[in-house]
Structure formats: C-alpha cells, structure tokens
Backbone of each chain as ProteinMPNN parsed JSONL, in Angstrom:
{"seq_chain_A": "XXXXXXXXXXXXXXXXXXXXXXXXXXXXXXXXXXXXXXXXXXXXXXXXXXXXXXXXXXXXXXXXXXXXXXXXXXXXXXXXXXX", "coords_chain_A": {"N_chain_A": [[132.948, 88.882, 70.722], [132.594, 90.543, 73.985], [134.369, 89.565, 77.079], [132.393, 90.728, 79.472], [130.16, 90.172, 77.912], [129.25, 87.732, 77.134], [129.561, 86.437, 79.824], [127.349, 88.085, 80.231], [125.146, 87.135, 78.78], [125.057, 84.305, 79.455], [124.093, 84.422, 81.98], [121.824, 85.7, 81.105], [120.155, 83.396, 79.589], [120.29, 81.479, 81.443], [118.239, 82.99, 83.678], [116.428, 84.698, 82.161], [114.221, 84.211, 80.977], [114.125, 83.876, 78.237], [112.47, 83.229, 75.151], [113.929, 82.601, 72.922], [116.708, 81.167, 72.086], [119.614, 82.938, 73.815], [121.891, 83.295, 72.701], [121.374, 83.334, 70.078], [120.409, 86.173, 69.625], [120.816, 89.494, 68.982], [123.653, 92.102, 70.274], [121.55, 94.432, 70.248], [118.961, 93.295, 70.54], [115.586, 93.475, 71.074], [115.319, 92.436, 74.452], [112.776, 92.38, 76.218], [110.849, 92.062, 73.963], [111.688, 89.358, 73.528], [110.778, 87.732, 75.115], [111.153, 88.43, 78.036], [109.753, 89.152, 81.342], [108.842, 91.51, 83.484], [109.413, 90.468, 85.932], [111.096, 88.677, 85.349], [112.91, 90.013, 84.717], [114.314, 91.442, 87.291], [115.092, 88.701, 88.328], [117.341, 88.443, 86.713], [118.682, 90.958, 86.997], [119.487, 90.533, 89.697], [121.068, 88.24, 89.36], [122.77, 89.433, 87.975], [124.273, 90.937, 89.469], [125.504, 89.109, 91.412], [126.922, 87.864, 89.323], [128.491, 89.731, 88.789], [129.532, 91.276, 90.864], [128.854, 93.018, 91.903], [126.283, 96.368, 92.597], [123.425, 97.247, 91.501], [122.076, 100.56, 91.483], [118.597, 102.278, 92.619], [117.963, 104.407, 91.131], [119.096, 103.157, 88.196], [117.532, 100.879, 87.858], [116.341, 100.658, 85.871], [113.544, 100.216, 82.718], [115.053, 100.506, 80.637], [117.589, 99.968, 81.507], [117.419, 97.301, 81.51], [116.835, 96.575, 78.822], [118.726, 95.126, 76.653], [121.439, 93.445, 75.461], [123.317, 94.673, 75.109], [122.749, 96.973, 75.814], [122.95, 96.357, 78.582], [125.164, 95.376, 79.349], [127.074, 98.18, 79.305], [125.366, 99.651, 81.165], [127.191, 97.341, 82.985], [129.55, 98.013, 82.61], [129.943, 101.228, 83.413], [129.248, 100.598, 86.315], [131.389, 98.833, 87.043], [133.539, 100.195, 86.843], [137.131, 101.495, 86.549], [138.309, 99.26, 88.36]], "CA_chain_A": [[132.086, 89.18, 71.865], [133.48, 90.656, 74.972], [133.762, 88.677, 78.304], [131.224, 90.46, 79.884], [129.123, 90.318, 77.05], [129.376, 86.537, 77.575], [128.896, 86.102, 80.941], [125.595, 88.561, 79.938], [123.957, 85.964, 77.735], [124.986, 83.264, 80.224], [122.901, 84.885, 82.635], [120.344, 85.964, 80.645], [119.97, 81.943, 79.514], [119.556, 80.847, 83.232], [117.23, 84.015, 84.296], [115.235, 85.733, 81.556], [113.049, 83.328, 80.505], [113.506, 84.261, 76.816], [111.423, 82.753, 74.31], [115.033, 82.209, 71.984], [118.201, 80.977, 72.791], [120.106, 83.939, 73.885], [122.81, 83.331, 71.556], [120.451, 84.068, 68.597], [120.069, 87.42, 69.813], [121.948, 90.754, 68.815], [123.601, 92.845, 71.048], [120.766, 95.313, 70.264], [117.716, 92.981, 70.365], [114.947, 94.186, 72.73], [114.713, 91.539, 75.397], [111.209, 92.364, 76.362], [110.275, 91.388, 72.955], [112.104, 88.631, 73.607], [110.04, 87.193, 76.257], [111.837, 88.791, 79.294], [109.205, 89.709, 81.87], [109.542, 92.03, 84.651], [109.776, 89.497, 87.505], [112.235, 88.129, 85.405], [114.458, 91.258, 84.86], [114.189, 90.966, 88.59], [116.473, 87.573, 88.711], [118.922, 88.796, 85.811], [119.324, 91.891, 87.903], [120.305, 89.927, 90.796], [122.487, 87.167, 89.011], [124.171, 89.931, 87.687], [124.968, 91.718, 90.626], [126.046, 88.121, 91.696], [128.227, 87.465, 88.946], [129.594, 90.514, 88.331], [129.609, 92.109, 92.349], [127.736, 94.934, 91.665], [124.639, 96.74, 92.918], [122.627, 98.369, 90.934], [121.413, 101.605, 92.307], [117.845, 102.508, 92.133], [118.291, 105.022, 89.293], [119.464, 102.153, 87.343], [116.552, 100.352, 88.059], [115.34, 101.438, 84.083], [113.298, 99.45, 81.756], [115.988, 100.335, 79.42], [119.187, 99.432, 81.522], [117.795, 95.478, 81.133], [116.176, 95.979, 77.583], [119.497, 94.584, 75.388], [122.145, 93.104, 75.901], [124.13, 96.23, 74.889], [122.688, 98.328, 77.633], [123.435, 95.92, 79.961], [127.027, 95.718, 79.335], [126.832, 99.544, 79.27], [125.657, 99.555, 82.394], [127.81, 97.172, 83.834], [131.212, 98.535, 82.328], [129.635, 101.954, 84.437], [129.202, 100.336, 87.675], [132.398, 97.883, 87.22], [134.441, 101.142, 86.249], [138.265, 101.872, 87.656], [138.074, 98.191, 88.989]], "C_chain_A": [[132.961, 89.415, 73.106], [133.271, 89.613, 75.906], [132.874, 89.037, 79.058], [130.266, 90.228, 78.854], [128.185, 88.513, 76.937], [128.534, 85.759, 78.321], [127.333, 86.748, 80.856], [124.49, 87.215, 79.834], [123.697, 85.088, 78.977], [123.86, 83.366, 81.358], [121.284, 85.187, 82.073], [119.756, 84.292, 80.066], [119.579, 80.937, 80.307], [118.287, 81.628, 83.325], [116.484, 84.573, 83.941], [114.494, 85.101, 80.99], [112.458, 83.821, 79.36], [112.562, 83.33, 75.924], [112.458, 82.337, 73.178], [116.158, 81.949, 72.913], [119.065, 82.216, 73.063], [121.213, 84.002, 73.042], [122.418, 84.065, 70.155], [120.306, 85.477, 68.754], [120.93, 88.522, 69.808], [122.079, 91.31, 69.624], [122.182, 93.676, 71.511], [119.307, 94.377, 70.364], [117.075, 93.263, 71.383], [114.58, 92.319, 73.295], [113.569, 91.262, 76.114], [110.698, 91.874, 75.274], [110.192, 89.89, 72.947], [111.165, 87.315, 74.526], [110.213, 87.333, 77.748], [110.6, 89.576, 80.023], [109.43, 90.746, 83.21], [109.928, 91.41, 85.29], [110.951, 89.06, 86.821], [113.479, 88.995, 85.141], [114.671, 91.125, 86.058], [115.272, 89.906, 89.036], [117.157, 87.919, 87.913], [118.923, 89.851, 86.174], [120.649, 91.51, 88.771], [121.098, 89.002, 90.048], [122.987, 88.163, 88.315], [125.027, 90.606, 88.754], [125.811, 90.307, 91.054], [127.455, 87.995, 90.889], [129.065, 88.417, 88.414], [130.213, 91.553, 89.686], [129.491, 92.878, 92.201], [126.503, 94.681, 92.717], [124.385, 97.486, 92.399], [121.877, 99.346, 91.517], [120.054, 101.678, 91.541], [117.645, 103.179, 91.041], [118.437, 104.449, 88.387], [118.667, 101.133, 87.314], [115.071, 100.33, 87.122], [115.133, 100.497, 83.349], [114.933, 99.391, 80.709], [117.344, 100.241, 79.841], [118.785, 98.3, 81.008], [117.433, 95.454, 79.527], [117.116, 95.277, 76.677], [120.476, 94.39, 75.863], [123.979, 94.111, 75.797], [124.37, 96.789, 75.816], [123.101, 97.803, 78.947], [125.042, 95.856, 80.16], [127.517, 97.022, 79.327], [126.93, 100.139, 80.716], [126.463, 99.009, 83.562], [129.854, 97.781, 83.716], [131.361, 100.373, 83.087], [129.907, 101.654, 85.723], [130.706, 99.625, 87.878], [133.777, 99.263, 87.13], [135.806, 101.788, 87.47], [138.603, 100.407, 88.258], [139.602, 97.616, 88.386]], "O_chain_A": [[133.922, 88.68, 73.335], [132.328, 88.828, 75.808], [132.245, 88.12, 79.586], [129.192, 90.032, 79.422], [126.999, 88.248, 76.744], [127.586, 85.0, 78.117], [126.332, 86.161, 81.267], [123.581, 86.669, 80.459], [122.597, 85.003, 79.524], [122.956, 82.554, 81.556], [120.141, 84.976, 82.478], [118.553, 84.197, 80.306], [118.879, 79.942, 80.12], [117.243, 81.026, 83.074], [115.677, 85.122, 84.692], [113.896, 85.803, 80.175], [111.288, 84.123, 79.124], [111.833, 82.629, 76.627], [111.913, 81.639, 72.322], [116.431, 82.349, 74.044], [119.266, 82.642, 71.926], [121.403, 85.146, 72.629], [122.929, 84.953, 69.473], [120.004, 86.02, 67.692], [121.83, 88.535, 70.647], [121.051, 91.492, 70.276], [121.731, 93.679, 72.656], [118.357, 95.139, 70.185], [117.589, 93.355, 72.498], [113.928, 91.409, 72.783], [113.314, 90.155, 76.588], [109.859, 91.018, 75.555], [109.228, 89.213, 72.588], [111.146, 86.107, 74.287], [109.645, 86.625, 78.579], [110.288, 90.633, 79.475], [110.426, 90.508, 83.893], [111.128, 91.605, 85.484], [111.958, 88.992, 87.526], [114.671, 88.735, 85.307], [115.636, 90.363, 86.106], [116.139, 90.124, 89.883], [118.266, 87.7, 88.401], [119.535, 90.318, 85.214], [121.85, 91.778, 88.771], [122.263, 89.229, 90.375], [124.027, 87.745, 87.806], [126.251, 90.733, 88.78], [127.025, 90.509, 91.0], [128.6, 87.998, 91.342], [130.084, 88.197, 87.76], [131.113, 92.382, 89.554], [130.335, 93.733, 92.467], [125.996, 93.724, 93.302], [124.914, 98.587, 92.557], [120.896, 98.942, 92.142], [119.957, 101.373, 90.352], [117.189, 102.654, 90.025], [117.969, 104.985, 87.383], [119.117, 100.23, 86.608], [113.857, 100.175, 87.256], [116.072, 99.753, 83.065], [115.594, 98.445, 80.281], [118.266, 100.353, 79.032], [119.46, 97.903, 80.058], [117.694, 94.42, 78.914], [116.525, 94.698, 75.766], [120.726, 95.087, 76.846], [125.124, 94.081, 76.249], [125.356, 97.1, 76.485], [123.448, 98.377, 79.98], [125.797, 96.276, 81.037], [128.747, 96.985, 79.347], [127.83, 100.743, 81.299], [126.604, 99.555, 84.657], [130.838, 97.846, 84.452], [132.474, 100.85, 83.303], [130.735, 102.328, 86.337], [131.236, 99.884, 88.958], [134.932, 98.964, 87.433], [135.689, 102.271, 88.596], [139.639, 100.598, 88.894], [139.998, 96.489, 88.683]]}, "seq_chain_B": "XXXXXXXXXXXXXXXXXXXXXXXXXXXXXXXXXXXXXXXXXXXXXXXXXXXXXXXXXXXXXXXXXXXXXXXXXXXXXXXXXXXXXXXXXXXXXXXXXXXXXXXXXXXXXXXXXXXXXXXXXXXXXXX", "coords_chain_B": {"N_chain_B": [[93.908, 119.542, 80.115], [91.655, 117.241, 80.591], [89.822, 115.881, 83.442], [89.675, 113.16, 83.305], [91.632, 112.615, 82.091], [93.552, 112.424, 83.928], [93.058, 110.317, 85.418], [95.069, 107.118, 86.152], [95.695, 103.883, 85.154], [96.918, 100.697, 86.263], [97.987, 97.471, 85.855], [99.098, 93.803, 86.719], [100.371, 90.727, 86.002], [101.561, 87.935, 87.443], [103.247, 84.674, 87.88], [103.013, 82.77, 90.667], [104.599, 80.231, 91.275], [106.991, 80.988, 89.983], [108.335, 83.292, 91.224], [108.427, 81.952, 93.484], [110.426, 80.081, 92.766], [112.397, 82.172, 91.985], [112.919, 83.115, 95.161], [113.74, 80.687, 95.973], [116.137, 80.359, 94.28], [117.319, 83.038, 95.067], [117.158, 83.822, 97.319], [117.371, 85.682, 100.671], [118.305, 87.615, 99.161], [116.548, 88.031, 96.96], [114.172, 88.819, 98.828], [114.941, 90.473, 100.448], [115.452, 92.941, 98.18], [113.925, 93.715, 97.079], [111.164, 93.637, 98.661], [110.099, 95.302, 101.7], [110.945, 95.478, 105.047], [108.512, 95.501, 106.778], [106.746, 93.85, 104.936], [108.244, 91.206, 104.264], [107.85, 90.19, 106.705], [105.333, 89.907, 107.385], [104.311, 88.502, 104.901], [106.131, 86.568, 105.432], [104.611, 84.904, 107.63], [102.976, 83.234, 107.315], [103.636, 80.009, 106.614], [102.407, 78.511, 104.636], [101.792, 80.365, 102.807], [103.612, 82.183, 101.646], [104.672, 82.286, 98.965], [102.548, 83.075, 97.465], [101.646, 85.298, 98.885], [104.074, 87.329, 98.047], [103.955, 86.875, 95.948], [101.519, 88.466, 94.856], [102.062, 90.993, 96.009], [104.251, 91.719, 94.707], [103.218, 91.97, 92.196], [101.394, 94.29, 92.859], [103.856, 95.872, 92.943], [104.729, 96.688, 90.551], [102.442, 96.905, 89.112], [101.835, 99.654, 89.544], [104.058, 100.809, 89.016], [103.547, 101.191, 86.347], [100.756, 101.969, 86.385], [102.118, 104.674, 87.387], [103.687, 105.14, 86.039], [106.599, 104.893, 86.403], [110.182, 104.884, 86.344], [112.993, 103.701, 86.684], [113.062, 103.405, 90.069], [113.211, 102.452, 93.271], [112.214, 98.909, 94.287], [111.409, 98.622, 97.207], [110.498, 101.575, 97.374], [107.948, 101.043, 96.328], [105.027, 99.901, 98.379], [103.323, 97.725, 100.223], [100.835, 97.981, 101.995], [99.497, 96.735, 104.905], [96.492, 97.003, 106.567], [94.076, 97.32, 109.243], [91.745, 95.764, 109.074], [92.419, 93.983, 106.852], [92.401, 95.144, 104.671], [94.577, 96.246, 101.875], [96.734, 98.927, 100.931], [98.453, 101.138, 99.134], [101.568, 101.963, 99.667], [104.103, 105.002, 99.445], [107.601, 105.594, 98.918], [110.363, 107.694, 99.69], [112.51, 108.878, 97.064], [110.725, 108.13, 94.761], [108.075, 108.734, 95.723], [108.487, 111.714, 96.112], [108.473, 112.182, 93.563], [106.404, 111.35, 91.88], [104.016, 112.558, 92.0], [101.809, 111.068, 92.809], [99.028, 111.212, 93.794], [96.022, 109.987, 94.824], [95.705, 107.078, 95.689], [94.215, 103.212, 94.266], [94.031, 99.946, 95.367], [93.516, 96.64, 94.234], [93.917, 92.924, 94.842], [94.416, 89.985, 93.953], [94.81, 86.16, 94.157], [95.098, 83.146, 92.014], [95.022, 79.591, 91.766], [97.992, 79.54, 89.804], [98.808, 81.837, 89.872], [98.872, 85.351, 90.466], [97.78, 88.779, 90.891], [97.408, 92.63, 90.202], [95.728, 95.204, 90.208], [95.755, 98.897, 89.773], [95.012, 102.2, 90.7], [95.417, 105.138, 90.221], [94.349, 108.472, 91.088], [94.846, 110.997, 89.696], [93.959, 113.241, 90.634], [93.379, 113.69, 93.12], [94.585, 114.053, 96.163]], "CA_chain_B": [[93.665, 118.139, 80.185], [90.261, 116.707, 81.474], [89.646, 115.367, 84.498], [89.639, 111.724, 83.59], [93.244, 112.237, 81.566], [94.515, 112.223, 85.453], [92.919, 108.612, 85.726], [95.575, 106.205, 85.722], [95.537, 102.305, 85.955], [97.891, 99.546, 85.804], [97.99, 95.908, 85.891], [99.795, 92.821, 86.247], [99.665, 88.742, 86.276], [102.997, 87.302, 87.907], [103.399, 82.987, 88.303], [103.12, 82.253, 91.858], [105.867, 79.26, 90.998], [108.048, 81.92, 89.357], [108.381, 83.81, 92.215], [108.705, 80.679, 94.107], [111.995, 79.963, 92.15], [113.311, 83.134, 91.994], [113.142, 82.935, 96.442], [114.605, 79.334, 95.724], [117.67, 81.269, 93.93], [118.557, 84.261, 95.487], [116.948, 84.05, 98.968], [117.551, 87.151, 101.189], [118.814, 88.521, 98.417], [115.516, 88.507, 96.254], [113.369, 89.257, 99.446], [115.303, 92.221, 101.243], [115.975, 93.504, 97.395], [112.324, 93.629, 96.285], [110.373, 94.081, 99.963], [109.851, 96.162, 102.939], [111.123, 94.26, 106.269], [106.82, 94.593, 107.139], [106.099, 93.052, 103.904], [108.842, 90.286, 104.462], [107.439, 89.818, 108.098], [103.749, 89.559, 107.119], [104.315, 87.031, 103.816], [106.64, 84.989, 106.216], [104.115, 84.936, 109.083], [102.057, 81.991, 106.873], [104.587, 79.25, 105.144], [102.09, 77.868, 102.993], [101.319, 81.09, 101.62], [104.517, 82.612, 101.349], [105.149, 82.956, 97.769], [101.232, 83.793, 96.998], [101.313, 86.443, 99.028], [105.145, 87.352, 97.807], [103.794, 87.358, 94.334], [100.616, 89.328, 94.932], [102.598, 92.042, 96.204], [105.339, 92.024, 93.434], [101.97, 92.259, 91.034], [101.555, 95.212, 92.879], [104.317, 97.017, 92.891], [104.619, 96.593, 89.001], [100.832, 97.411, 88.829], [101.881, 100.72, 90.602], [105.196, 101.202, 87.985], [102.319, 100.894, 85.246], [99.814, 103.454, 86.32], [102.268, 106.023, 87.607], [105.065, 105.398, 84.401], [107.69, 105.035, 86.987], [111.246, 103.989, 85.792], [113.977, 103.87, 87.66], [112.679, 103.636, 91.508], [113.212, 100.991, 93.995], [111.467, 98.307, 94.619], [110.956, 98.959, 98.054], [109.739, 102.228, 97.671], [106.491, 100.978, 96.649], [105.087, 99.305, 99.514], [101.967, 97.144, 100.219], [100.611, 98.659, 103.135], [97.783, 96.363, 104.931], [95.058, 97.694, 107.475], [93.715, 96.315, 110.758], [91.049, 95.109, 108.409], [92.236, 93.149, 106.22], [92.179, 95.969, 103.444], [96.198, 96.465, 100.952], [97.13, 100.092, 99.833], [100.244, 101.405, 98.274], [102.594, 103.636, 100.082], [105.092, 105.231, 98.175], [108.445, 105.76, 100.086], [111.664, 108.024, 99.061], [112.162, 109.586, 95.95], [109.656, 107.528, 94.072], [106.623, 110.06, 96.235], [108.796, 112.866, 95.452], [108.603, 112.492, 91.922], [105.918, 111.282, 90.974], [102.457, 113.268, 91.709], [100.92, 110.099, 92.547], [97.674, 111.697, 94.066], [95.534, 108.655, 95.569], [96.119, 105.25, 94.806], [93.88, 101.887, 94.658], [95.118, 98.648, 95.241], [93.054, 95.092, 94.176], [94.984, 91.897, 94.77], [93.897, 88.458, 93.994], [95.992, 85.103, 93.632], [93.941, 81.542, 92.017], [96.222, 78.824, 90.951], [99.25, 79.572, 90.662], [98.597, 83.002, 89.617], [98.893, 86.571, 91.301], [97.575, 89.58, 89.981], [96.872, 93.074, 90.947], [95.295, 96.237, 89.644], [96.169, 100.309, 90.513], [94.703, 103.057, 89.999], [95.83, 106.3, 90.665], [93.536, 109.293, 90.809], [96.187, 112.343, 90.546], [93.321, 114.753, 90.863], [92.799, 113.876, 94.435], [96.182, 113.768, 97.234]], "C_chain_B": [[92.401, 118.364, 81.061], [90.301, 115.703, 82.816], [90.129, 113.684, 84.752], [90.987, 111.332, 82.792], [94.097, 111.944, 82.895], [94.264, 110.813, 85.855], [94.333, 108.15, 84.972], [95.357, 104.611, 85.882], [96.719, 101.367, 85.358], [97.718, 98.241, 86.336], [99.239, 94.86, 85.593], [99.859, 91.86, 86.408], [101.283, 88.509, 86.607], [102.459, 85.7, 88.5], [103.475, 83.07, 89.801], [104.773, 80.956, 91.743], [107.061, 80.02, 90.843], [108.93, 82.456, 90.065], [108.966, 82.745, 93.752], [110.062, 79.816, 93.911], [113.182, 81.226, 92.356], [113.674, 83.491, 94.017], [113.767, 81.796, 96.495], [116.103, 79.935, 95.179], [118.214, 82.128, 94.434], [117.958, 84.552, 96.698], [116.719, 84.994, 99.533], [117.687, 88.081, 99.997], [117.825, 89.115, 97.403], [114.523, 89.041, 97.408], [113.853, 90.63, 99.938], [115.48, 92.952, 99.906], [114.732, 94.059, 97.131], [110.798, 94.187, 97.043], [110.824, 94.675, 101.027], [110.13, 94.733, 103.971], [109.406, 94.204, 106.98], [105.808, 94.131, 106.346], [106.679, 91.757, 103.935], [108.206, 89.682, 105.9], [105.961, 88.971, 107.895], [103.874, 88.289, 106.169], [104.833, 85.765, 104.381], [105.991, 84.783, 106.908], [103.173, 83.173, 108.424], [102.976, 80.724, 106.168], [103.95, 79.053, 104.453], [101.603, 78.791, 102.207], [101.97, 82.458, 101.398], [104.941, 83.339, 99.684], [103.543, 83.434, 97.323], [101.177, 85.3, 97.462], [102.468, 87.779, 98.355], [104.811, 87.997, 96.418], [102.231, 88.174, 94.051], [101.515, 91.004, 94.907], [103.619, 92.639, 95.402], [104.271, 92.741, 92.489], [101.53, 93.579, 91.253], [102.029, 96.316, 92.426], [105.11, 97.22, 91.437], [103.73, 96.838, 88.646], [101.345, 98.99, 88.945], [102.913, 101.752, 89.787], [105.0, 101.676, 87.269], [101.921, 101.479, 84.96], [100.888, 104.529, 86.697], [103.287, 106.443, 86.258], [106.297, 105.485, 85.202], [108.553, 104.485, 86.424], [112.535, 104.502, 86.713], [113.979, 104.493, 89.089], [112.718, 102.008, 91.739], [112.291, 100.256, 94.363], [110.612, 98.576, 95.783], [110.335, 100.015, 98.466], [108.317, 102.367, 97.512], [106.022, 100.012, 97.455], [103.721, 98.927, 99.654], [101.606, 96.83, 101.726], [99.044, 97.598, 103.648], [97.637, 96.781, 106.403], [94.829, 96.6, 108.638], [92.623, 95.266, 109.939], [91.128, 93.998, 107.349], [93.068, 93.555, 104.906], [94.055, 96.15, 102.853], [95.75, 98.089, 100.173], [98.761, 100.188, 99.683], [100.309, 102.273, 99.162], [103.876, 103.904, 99.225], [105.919, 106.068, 99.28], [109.294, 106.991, 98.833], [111.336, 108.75, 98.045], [111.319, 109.748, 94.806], [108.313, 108.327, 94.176], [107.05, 110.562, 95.984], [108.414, 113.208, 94.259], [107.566, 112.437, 90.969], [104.389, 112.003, 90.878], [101.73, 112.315, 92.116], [99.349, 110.398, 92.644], [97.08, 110.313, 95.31], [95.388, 107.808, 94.608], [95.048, 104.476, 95.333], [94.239, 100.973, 94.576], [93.67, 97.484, 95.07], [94.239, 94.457, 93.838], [94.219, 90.676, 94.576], [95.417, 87.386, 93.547], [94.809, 83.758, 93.511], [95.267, 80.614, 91.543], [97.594, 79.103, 91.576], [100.044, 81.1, 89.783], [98.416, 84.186, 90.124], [98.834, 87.303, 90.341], [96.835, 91.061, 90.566], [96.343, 94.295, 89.965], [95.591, 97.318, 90.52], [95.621, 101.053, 89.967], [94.94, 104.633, 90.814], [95.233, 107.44, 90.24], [94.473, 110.901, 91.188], [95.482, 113.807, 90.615], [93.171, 115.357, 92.247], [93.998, 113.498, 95.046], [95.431, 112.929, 97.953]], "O_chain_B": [[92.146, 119.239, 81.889], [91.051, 114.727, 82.823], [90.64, 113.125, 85.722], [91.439, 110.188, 82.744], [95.158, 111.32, 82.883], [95.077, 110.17, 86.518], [94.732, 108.474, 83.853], [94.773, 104.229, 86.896], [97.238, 101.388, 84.242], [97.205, 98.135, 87.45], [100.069, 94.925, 84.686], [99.165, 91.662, 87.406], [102.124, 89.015, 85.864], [101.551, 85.531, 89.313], [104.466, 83.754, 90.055], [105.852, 81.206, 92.278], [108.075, 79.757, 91.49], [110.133, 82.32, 89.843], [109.722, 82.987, 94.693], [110.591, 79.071, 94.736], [114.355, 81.196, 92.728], [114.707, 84.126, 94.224], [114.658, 81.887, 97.34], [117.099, 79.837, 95.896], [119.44, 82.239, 94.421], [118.258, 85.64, 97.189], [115.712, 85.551, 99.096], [117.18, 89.202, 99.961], [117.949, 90.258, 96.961], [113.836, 89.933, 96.911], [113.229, 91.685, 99.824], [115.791, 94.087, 100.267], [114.8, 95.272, 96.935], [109.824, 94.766, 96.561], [112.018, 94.563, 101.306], [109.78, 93.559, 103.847], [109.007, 93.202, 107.572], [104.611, 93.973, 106.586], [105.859, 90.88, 103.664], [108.181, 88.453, 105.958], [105.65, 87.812, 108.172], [103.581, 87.169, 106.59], [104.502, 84.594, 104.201], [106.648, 83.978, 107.567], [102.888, 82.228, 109.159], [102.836, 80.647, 104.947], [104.361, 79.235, 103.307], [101.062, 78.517, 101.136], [101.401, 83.509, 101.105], [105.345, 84.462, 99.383], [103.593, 84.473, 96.664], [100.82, 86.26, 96.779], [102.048, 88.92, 98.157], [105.152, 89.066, 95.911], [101.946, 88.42, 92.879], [101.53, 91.854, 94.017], [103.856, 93.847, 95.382], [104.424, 93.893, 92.082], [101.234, 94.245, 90.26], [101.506, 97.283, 91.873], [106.097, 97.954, 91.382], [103.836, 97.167, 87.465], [100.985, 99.539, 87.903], [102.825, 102.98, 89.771], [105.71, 102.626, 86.938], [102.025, 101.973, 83.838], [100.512, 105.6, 86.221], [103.542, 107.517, 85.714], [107.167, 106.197, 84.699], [108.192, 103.479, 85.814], [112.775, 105.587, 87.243], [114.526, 105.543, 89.425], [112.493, 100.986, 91.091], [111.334, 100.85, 94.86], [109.399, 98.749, 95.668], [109.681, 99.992, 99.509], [107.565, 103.18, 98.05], [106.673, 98.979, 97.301], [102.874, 99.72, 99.243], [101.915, 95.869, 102.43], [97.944, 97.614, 103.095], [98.548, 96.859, 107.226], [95.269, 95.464, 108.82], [92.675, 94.058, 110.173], [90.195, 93.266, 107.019], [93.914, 92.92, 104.276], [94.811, 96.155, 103.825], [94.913, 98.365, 99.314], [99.769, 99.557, 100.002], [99.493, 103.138, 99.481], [104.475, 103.11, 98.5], [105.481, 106.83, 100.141], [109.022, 107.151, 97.643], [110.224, 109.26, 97.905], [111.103, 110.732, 94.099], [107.578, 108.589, 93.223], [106.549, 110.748, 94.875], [108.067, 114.336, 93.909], [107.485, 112.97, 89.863], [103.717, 111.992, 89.846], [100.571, 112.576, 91.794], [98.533, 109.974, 91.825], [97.65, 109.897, 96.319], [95.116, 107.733, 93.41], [94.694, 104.665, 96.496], [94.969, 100.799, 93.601], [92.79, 97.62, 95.92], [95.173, 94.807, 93.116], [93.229, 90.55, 95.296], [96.479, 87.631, 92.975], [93.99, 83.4, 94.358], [96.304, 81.046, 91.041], [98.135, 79.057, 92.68], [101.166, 81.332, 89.333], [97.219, 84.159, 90.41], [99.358, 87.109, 89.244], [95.842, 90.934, 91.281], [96.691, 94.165, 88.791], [95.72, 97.13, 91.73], [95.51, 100.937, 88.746], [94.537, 104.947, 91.934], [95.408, 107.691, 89.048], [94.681, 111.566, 92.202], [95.958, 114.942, 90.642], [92.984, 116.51, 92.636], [94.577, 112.557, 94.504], [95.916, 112.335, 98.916]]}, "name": "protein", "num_of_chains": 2, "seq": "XXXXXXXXXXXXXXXXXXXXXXXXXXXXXXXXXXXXXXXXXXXXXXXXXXXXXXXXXXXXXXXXXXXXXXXXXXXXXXXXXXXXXXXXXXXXXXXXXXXXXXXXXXXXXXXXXXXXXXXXXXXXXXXXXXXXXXXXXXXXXXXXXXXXXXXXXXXXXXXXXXXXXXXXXXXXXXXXXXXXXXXXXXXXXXXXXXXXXXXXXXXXXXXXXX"}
C-alpha cells in the first residue's frame, strides 16, 4: 500500500462514516456503498486537503473523485504533482 | 421529450449533530468552504440555531445537486437565498448557472430533531 494510500484510509476512518473498517476495503470499493454520505465526503474532502495541503478545485468536486479509495489517490497524486 | 420529462426534484435528510461536528472539526474551514459569507452571516446571527439552520441549507444545496445532476460545482455556487419574508430560494452562482439549464427552482426546508431536510424542484421549462 502506498503512503498516501495510507494516510487515505486513515482519513477516511476518522471522516467517512463507513459502515466497515476501512481497512477491509479494496482500493476499488465504492465508498458510497460503503456508507459514505455526502456531508461526509464533505469532511474527508477537507481532512484531506488538511493532511495532504491541497485544495481541491471545484471541478474536482466529483462524486467520483471521493467514490474509492483509488480515485482518491488519483486525484491526490494530480493535485500533489511536481511537489 | 414531454413537458413533465423537464420536471426535476431532489431531496435530502442531513443530521443536524453531524454537521455540528463537522463545524466542531474544521471551523472556518468547513463554513467559508461550503457557504456564502450571507449564508454564514444569517446562520451565525442565532447561536442556538446555528447548525439547524447550517444543516438545512447543506440539505439544500445537495437537494439542488440531485434535481439538476450537477457534479463537479462548488459548494458555494448554490446559494440559499432568503426574502424579506421569511421565504428560501436557490441562486445559482458561477459556472454551476452556466451549465446547467436550471430554469426555475423550488426550495422547501424543514429541520425536527436533530434532522434537516430539504426538497428542489426545478422546472427547466420555465427561466
């Protein structure tokens, strides 16, 4: 598992108010399934921007950047990029 | 398409508490991220009904996401616009009106408990 992939979960374990331990969950599992509601993509937005010093631009503001823990590392190896 | 394929509606139930945590965690950072500085003005103007009204208006602008199928637009560009009366509509700021056709929008809001919840409906026959 990479290190952000890591710090992902870790966040998503505080903030997405899954319904499984985030560990149990595959890169690819949909996190809405999961039990991740909007409001709470909402705080694992922001604690990621926190722990990774990002901002997500509105454009990026897509059901399917937060849906997996894939896309989110996807997205943040985008925004983190050249760093 | 028929007339009433242009009806849209959306809905949504958000925790009052939830919302109430997530301003407990990230502070400024969840209010200026999420609201308009005269949606932040108005919700702060009451403390004890800060996160009700906080999470009404979130219910909104996820109601609003719902009916129009928006994805990837800012929070703040949908906006919970209230009246001398009393009365909450949607305004739609930025690229979010550009894009999407909205037509005319309705807004219901209620909060019981510790529950917020709003309904939209967007009639894209009529501007």
């Amino acid at each position: 598992m990479s290190e952000n992939a890591a710090k992902i979960r870790t966040v998503l374990k505080e903030h997405a108010r899954l319904n499984r331990d985030a560990d149990t969950l595959s890169d690819d599992s949909d996190l809405y399934q999961a039990g991740m509601t909007s409001h709470a993509s909402v705080n694992v937005m922001l604690a990621l921007e926190g722990e990774f010093d990002i901002e997500f631009p509105d454009h990026m503001l897509k059901r399917s950047v937060f849906e997996s823990v894939g896309a989110i590392v996807s997205a943040i190896d985008e925004l983190t990029e050249g760093r | 398409m028929g007339e009433s394929s242009n009806i849209r509606v959306g809905i949504d139930l958000v925790r009052i508490s939830a919302i109430a945590e997530s301003l407990a965690s990230f502070g400024d950072r969840f209010l200026h991220r999420v609201f308009t500085e005269a949606e932040v003005t108005y919700c702060m103007s009451a403390p004890m009904l800060v996160s009700s009204r906080l999470a009404v208006r979130f219910a909104a602008k996820e109601a609003t996401r719902k009916a129009l199928r928006l994805d990837g637009v800012g929070w703040r560009d949908i906006e919970v616009v209230r009246q001398p009366d009393g009365a909450c509509d949607i305004e739609l700021h930025g690229a979010t009106m550009a894009k999407c056709g909205a037509g005319r929008l309705a807004l219901s809001m209620s909060h019981e408990g510790d529950h917020a919840t709003a309904v939209v409906i967007a009639d894209r026959n009529r501007q």
